[in-house]
C-alpha positions in Angstrom: 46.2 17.0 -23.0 42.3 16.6 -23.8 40.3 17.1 -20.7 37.2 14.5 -20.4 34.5 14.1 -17.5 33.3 11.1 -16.8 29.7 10.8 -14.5 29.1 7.9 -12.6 33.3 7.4 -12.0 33.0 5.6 -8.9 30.6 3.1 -10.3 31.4 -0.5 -12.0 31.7 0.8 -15.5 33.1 4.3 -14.7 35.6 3.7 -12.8 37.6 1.5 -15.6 36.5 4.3 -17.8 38.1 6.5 -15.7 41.3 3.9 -15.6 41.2 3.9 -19.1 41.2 7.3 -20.6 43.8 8.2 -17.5 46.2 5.4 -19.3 45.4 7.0 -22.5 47.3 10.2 -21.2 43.8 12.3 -21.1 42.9 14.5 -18.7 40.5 12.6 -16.1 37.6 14.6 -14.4 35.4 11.8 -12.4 31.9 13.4 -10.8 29.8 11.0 -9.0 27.2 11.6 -6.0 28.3 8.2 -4.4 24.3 6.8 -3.7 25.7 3.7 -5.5 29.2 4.3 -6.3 32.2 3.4 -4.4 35.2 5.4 -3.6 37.4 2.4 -3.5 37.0 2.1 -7.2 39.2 5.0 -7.7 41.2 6.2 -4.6 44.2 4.6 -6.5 43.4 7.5 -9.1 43.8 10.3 -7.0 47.5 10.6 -6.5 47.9 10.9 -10.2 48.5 14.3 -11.7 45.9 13.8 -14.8 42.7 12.8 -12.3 40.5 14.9 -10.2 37.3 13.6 -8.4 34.5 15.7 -7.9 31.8 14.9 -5.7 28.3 16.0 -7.1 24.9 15.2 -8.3 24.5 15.7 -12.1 21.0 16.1 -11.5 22.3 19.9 -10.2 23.8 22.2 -12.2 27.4 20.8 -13.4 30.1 23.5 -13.3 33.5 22.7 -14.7 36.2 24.8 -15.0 38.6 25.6 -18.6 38.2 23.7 -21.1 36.8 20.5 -22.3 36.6 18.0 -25.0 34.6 15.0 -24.3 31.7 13.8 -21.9 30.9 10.4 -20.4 27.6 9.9 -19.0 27.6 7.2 -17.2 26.0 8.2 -14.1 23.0 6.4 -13.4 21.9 3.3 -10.6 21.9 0.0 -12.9 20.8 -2.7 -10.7 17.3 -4.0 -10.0 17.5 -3.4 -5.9 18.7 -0.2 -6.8 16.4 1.9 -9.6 13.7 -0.2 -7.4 14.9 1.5 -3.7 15.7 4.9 -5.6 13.2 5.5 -8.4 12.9 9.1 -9.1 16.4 9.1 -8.5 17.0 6.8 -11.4 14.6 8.8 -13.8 15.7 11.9 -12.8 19.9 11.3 -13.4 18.3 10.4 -17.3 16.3 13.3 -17.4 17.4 16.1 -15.4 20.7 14.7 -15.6 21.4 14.4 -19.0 19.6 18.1 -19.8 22.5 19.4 -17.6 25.5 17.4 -19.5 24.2 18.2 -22.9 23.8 22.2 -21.8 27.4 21.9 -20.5 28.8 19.6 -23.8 26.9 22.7 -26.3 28.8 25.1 -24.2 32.1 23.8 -24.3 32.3 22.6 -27.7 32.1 18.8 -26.0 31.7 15.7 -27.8 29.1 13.4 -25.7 28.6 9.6 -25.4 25.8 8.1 -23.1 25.6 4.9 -21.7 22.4 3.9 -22.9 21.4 0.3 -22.2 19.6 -2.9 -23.7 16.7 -2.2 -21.3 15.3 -0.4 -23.5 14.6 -3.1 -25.6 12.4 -4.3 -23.1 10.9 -8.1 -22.7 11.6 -8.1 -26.3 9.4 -9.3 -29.1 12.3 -9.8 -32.0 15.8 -11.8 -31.5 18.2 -11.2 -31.1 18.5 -7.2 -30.5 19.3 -5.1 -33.0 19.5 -1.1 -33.0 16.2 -0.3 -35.2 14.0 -2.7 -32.9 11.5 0.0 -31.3 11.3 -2.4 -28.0 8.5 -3.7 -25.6 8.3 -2.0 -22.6 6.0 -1.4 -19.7 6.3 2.3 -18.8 4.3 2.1 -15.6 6.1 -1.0 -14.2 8.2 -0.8 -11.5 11.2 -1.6 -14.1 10.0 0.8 -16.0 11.6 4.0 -14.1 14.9 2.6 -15.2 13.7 1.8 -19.2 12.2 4.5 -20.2 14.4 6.6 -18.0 17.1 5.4 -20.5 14.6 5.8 -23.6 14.1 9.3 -22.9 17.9 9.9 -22.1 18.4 8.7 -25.8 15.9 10.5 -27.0 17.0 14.4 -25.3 20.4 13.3 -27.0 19.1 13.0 -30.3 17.0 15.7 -30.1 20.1 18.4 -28.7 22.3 16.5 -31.6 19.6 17.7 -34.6 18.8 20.5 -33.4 22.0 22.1 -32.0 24.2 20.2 -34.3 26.1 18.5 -31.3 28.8 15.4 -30.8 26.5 13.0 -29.6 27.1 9.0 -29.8 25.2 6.5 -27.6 26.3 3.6 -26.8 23.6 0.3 -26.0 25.2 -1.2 -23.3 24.1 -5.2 -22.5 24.8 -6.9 -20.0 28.7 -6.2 -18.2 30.4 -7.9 -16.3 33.9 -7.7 -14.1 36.0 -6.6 -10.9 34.4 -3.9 -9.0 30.9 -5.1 -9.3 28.8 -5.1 -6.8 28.5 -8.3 -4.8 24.7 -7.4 -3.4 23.5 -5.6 -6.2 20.9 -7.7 -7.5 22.4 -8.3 -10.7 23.0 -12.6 -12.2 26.4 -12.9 -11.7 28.0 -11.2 -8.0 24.3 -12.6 -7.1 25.0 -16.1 -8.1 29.0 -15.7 -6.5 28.1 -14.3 -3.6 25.4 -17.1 -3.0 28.2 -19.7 -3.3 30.5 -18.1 -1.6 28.5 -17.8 1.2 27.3 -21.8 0.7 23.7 -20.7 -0.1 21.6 -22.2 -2.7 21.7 -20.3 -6.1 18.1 -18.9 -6.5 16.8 -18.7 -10.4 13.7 -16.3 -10.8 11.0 -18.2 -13.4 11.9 -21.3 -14.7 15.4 -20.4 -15.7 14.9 -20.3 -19.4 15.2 -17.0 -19.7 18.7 -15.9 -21.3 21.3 -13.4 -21.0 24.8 -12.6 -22.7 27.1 -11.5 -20.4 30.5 -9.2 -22.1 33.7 -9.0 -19.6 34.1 -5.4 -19.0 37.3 -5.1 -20.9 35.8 -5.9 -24.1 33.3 -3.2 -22.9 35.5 -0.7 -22.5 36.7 -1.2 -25.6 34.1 -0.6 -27.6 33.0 2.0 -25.7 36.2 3.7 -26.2 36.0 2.9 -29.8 32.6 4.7 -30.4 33.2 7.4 -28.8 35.7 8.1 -31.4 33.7 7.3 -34.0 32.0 9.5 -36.7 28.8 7.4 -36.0 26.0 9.2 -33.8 22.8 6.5 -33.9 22.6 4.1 -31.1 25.2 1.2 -31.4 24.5 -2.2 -29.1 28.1 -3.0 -27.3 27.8 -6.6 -25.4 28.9 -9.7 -26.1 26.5 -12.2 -28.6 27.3 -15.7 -26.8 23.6 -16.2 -25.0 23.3 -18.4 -22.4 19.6 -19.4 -19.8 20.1 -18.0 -16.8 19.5 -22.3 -15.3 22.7 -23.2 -17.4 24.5 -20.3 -16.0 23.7 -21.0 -12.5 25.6 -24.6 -13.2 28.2 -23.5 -14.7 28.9 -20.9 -11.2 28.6 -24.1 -9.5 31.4 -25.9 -11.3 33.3 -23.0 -11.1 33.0 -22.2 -7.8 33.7 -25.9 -6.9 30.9 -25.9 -4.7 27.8 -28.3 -4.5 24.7 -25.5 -3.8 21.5 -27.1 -5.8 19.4 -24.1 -7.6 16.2 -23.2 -5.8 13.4 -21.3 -7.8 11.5 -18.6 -6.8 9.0 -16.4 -9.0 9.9 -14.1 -12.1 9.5 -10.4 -11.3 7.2 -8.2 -13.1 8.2 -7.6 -16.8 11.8 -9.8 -16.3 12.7 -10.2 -20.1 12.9 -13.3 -21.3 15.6 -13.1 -23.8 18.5 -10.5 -24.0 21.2 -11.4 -27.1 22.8 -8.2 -28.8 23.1 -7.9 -32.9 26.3 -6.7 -33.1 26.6 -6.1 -36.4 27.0 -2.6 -36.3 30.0 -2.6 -34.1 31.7 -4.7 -36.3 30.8 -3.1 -38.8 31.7 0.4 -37.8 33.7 0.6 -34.5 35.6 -2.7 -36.0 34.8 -4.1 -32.6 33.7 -7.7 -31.3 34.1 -8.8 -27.3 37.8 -10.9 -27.4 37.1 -12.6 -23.9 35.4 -15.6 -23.3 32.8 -16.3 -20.7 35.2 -19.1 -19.0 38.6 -16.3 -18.4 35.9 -13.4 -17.9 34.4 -15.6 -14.9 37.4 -17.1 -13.5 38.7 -13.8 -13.4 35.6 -11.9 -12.0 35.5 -15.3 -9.4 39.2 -14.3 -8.2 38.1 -10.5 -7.5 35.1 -11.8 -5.3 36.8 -14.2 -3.3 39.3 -12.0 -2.2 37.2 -9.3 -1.0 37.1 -9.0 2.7 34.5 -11.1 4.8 32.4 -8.3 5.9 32.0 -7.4 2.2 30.7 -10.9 1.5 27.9 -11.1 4.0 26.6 -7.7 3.6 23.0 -7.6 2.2 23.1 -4.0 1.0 25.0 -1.8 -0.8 23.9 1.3 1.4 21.2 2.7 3.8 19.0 4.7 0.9 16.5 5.8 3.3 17.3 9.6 3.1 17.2 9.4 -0.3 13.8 7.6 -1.4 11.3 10.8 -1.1 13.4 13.3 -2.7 
């Protein structure tokens, strides 16, 4: 039975990784510090026989026992009210972080994949995306502990794959989107649901023109999955192409939340980008991989998840308390 650890497990992303390679019949180790994860994302992992959980920060030294054949680094805070409340957190889980994993993939023999994401890209200058665009970013804005956070994380990967000789692949990840997200988290969509679901107007940032492509986490997965068992070791972009504004989207969470909010406006953060739309060419090409599930199903089934949670869930503001956390 291969052995894999997967960082971040308790997170959005993780945790169906974590579903995913225990279906497979691997051996499942998640390690999370749980600042943003949520153990309710995997407490129906733990009775299995192929999944342990280990509760750690990977910005310490990671110890795991035996052998092991893969890495998933996926640990990392990925929404805006997050990397914004927890900054040097953020930089130092890409930095600090990722120095530990690779050190633990060279001594085990380990072949790595890190979620990488299309932040690096920045508020970018060329569209859509594709992997040998350099990007446009601010390193000095408040975004920018997350960005180049992520840039450097590439980077130290690179860097430990030419010079070592390591299993490295790294996966561009755009935006995702599913069960288990956050409903506070800052990010478009449990933003926009949890607005209507609460019967509060659905606040766009700028004008609304700005875009986004949103992939249902299922066709994330897989091609996640399918890189990491790839011979290819460059950055690969994994989202799904279909662009949309964010004002259009707004509407269309109206209709199909069935509710009658009206869009308010409010001013565009610092360094928003204005467009994000993946070239997915590569995937294609190599991983043989394209998103399967439209936008309609992917809501209607991320709208179900939502309005079952409990009330309490719905009206909470914040995620957690990260005030003994911030100065570290």
């Amino acid at each position: 039975m291969d052995r894999i650890l997967i960082t971040g497990a308790a997170g959005f992303i993780g945790s169906h990784l974590c579903d995913r390679f225990a279906n497979e019949g691997f051996y499942v180790i998640g390690m999370d510090n749980l600042i943003t994860g949520d153990m309710r994302n995997i407490d129906h992992l733990l009775p299995r026989d192929n999944f342990e959980f280990h509760h750690h920060d990977v910005t310490k030294f990671v110890h795991i026992s035996g052998e092991l054949d893969y890495i998933l680094h996926f640990a990392s805070p990925a929404s805006p009210i997050d990397y914004l409340k927890i900054p040097i957190q953020t930089l130092k889980v890409s930095s600090l972080g990722i120095h530990n994993l690779l050190g633990l993939a060279k001594d085990k023999k380990a072949r790595l994949l890190i979620a990488s994401t299309s932040e690096v890209y920045g508020d970018p200058l060329v569209h859509p995306q594709s992997e040998d665009y350099y990007g446009n970013v601010n390193t000095i804005s408040p975004r920018g502990v997350y960005d180049e956070a992520k840039r450097f994380q590439e980077s130290m990967t690179m860097a430990y794959h030419r010079f070592h000789g390591m299993e490295t692949r790294i996966a561009r990840i755009f935006n995702t989107y599913g069960p288990r997200m956050r409903l506070n988290d800052g990010r478009v969509i449990p933003a926009f649901i949890g607005q209507a679901l609460r019967g509060e107007d659905l606040t766009v940032f700028g004008d609304g023109s700005q875009t986004r492509s949103f992939c249902y986490i299922e066709d994330q997965v897989e091609g996640l999955y399918r890189l990491l068992f790839s011979d290819y070791t460059d950055p690969v972009n994994i989202g799904n192409p279909e662009e949309i504004s964010i004002r259009d989207f707004a509407g269309e969470v109206i209709k199909l939340t069935g509710t009658d909010q009206k869009i308010i406006y409010k001013p565009l953060p610092q360094d928003d980008p204005m467009q994000r739309q993946p070239d997915i060419a590569k995937a294609r090409e190599i991983l043989g991989w394209e998103p399967k599930v439209n936008r309609s199903e992917g809501m209607r089934k991320t709208y179900e998840y939502f309005k079952n949670l409990p009330p309490e869930e719905l009206n909470k503001k914040e995620h957690k308390d990260f005030s003994s956390h911030i100065k570290r």
